[in-house]
C-alpha positions in Angstrom: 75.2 106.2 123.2 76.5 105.4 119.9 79.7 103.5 119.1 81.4 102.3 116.0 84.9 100.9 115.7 86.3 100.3 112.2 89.5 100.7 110.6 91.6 102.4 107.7 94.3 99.9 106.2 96.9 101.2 103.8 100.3 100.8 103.1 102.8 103.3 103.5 105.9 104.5 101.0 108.3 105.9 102.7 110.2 107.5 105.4 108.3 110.5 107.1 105.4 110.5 104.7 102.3 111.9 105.6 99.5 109.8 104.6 96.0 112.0 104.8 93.5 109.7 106.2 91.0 112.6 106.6 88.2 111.7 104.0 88.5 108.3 105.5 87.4 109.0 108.9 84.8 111.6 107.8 83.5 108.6 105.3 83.6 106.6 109.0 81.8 109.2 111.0 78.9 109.8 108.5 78.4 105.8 108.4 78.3 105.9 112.5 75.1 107.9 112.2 76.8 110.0 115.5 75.6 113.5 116.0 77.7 114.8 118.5 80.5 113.2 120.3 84.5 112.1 119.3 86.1 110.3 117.0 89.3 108.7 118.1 91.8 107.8 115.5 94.4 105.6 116.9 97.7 104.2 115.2 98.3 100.0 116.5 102.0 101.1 115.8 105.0 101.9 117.8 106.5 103.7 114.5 103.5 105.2 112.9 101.9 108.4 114.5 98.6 109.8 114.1 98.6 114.0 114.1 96.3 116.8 113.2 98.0 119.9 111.4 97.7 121.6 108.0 97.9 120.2 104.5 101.2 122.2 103.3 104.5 120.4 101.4 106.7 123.2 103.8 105.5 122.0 107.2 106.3 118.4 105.9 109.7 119.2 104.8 110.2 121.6 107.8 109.4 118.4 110.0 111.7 116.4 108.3 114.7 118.3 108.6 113.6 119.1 111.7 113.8 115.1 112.6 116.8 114.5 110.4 118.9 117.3 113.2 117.1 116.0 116.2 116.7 111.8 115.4 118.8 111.0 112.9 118.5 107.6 111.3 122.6 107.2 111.5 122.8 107.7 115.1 123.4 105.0 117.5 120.9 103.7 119.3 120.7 100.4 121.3 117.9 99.8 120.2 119.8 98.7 116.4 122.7 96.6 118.5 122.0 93.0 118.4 125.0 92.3 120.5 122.8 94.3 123.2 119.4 93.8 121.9 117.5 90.4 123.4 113.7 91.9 123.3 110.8 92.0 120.5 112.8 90.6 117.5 109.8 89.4 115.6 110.6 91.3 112.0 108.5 92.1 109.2 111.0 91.1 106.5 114.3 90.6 108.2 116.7 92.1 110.6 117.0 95.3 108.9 113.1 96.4 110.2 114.8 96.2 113.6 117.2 98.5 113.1 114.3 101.3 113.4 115.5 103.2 116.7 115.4 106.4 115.0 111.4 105.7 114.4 111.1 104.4 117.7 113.0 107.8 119.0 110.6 110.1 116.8 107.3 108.2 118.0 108.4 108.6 121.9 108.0 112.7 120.5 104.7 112.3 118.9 101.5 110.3 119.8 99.3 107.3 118.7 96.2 109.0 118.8 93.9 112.0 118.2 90.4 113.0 119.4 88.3 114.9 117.1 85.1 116.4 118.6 81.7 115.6 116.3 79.3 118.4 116.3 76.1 117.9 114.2 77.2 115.3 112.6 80.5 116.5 111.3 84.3 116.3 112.2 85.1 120.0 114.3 88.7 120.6 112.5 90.3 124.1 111.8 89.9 125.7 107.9 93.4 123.5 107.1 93.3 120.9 109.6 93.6 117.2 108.3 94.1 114.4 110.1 97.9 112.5 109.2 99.0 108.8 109.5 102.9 109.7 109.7 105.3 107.0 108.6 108.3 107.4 111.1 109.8 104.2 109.6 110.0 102.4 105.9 107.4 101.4 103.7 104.6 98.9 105.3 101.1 97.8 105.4 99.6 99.5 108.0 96.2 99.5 110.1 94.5 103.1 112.6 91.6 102.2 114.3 89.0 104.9 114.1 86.8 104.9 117.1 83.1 107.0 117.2 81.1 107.5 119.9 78.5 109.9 120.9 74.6 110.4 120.2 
């Protein structure tokens, strides 16, 4: 058995964008010489999800109003009260990265990872499928680890 670990590194813009990291991971898969098996793609961050689902503006927009009713980022959550709040307050660029519960909230609905089956050498996705590194938070360098193995 094959495996070959590497990783995509970008940096996001904003809030809820959908960053399609497809071409990426095919470019990985190719490189891993793998003829059938999985790919895992797997987000190292608590408010950055990894999903499969079509390339279309409406579902992105649907999602984020979606979010906006269900999660929304002016909401209390303990998580944003430092009078409450003694745990993992190592920032980015100050105290207002903490104050992310709403992305913390969205990415307990979502998932870090996906696994994409490899069939003669190619990614098995649907006719609109891509594969999406979704900011849940504000803009910010970011790293998925893509994960082949097979034969």
């Amino acid at each position: 058995m094959k495996i070959k670990n590497d990783n995509i590194e970008f940096k996001s813009e904003k809030y809820l964008e959908f960053i399609d990291i497809t071409e990426e991971v095919e470019k990985i898969v190719k490189e891993a010489e793998v003829k059938n098996g999985s790919v895992l793609v797997y987000s190292t961050h608590t408010t950055l999800a990894i999903c499969v689902n079509e390339k279309e503006k409406g579902i992105c927009n649907d999602f984020k109003e979606l979010m906006d009713k269900l999660i929304p980022n002016t909401a209390y959550y303990q998580h944003n009260d430092l009078n409450l709040r003694t745990e993992n307050l190592v920032c980015q660029s100050g105290v207002s990265d903490c104050l992310n519960g709403h992305s913390h909230c969205t990415h307990l609905l979502m998932r870090n990872s996906e696994t994409i089956p490899i069939i003669d050498g190619k990614l098995i996705l649907g006719v609109w499928q891509r594969i999406f590194a979704i900011e849940l938070d504000c803009s910010r360098k970011r790293k998925v680890i893509v994960q082949v193995s097979g034969i």
